[in-house]
VMD Tcl script that draws the C-alpha trace (Angstrom):
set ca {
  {74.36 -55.66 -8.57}
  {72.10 -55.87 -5.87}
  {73.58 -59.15 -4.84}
  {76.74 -57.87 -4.54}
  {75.45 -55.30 -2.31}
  {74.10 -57.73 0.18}
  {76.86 -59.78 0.02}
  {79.10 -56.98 1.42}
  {76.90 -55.73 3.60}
  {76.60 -59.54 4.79}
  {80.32 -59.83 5.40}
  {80.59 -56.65 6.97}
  {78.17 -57.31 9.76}
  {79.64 -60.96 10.10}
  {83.24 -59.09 10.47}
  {81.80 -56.56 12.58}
  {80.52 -59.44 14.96}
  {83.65 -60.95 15.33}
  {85.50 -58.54 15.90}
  {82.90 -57.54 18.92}
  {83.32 -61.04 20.35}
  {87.32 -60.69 20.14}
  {87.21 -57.31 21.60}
  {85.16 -59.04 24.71}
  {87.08 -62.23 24.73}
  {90.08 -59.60 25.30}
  {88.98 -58.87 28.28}
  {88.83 -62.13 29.75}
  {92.47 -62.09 31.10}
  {92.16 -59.37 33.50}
  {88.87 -61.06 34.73}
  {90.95 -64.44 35.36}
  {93.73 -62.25 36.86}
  {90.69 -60.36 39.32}
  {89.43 -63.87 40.12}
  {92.75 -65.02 40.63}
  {93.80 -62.24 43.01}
  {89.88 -62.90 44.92}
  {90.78 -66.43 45.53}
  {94.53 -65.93 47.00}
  {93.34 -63.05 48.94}
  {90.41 -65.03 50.33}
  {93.13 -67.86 51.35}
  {95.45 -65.95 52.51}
  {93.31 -64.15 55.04}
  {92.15 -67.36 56.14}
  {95.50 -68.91 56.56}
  {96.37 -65.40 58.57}
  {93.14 -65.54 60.79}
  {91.77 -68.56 60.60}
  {88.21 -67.12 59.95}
  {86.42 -67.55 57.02}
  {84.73 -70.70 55.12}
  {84.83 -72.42 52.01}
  {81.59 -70.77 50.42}
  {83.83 -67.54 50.88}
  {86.06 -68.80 48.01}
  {83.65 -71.36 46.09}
  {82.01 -68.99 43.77}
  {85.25 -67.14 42.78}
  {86.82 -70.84 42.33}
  {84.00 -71.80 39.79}
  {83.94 -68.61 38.26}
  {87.74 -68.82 37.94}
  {87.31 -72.07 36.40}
  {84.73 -71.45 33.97}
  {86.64 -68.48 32.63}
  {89.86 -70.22 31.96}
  {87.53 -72.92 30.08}
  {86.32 -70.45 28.01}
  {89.38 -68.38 27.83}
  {90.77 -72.06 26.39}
  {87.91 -72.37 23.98}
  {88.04 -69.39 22.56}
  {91.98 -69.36 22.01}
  {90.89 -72.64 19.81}
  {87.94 -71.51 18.09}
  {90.01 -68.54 17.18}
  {92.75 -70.46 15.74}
  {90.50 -72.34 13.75}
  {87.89 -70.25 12.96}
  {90.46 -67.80 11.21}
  {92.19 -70.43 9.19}
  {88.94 -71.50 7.79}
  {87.88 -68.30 6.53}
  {91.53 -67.75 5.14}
  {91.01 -70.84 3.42}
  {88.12 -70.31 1.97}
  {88.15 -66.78 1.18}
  {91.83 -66.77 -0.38}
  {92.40 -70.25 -1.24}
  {89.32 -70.47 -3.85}
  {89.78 -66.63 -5.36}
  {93.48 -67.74 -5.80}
  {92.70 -70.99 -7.25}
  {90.57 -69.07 -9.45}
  {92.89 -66.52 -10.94}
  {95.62 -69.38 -11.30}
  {93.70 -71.48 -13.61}
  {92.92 -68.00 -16.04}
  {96.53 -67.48 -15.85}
  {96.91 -71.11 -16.93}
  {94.21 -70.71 -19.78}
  {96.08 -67.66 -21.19}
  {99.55 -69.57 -21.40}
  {100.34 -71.29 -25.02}
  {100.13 -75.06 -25.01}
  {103.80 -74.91 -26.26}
  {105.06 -73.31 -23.50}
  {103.63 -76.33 -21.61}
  {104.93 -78.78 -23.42}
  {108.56 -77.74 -23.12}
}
mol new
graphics top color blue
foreach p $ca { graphics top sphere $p radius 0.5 }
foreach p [lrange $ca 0 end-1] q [lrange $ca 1 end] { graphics top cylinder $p $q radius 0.2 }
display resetview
């Protein structure tokens, strides 16, 4: 029984995690939008003024791109990382309870 135990406890944290990292990756739009909105206000008031330089923008431009990377990566991992826990979670239980069905049926029924 003990087993069992740990095995639930096991899934919960691994659940729990996930579901921490999702909640974070979440908020990774807004950030992009924020860096987004840096970088065209940083352009913008040097197109108006003519004053600024390119390190002004750089780090918002890097940081924009890096977050869209991982913004991509995680859209990806998501997809994938979900189907294979479906799979293996549902499709084996399933697979499971339809060959005890199939034990239970008479072989005449079968052979019809």
């Amino acid at each position: 029984m003990k087993t069992c135990t740990l095995d639930c406890q096991g899934r919960a944290r691994f659940f729990a995690f996930w579901n921490a990292c999702n909640a974070v990756l979440c908020l990774l739009p807004a950030v992009i939008l924020f860096c987004n909105q840096k970088i065209l206000s940083v352009l913008s008031l040097y197109l108006s003024s003519g004053s600024g330089d390119y390190s002004d923008v750089f780090p918002y431009t890097v940081l924009y791109g890096s977050l869209l990377t991982l913004s991509g990566l995680s859209a990806r991992i998501n997809t994938d990382f979900l189907y294979f826990r479906m799979y293996d979670s549902y499709y084996l239980g399933m697979q499971g309870v339809m060959m005890d069905f199939m034990q239970k049926m008479p072989m005449e029924f079968l052979f019809r």
